[in-house]
N, C-alpha and C positions, 0 to 999 in steps of 0.2 A: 447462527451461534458464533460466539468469539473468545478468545482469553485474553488477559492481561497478564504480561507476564515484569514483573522489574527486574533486569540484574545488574552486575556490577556495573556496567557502563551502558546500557544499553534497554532502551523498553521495548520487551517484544508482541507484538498484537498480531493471536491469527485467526482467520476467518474461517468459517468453517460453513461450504454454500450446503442446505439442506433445502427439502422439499421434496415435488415432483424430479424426475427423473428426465434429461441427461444432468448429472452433474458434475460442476468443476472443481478441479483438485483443490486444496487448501489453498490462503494466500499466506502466507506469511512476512510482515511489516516491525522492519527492526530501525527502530529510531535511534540514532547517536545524535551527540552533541554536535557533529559539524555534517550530518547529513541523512538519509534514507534510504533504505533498501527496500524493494519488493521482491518477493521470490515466492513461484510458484513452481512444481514439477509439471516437466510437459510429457504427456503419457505417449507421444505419437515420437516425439525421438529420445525417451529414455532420458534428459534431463533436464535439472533444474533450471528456469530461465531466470534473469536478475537484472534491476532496473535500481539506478542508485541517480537519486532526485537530491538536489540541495534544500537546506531547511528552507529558501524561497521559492525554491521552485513548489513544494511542498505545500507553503503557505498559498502561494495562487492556486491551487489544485483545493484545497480545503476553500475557501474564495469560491471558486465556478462552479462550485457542485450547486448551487442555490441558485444559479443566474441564467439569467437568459442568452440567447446566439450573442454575441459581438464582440467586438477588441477591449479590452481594460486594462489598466495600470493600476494595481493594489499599489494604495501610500501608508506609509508605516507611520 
């Protein structure tokens, strides 16, 4: 399950793992105009962890999910 969230500067998108049991905390994905965050809580040291990807880096992550093993160069 997921939400879409819009706000003033910022589109937030969060994941929400369900199913079978063990499961992982929310992801939460906040898109700004010059870049991305991932943030997830990590339950074994009490905090949030944070990954902040460029809109390119971003784009080749969106890119590999569909590919097979090997080196690439996304051309814009």
């Amino acid at each position: 399950m997921f939400s879409i969230e819009h706000e003033f500067d910022a589109t937030v998108v969060t994941l929400v793992d369900e199913g079978k049991a063990p499961l992982q905390e929310d992801v939460i994905i906040t898109s700004f105009e010059e870049c991305v965050t991932v943030v997830q809580y990590d339950p074994r040291t009490d905090r949030e962890m944070s990954v902040t990807l460029s809109i390119s880096q971003m784009q080749d992550l969106v890119a590999a999910v569909n590919l097979p093993e090997g080196l690439y160069r996304r051309e814009d």
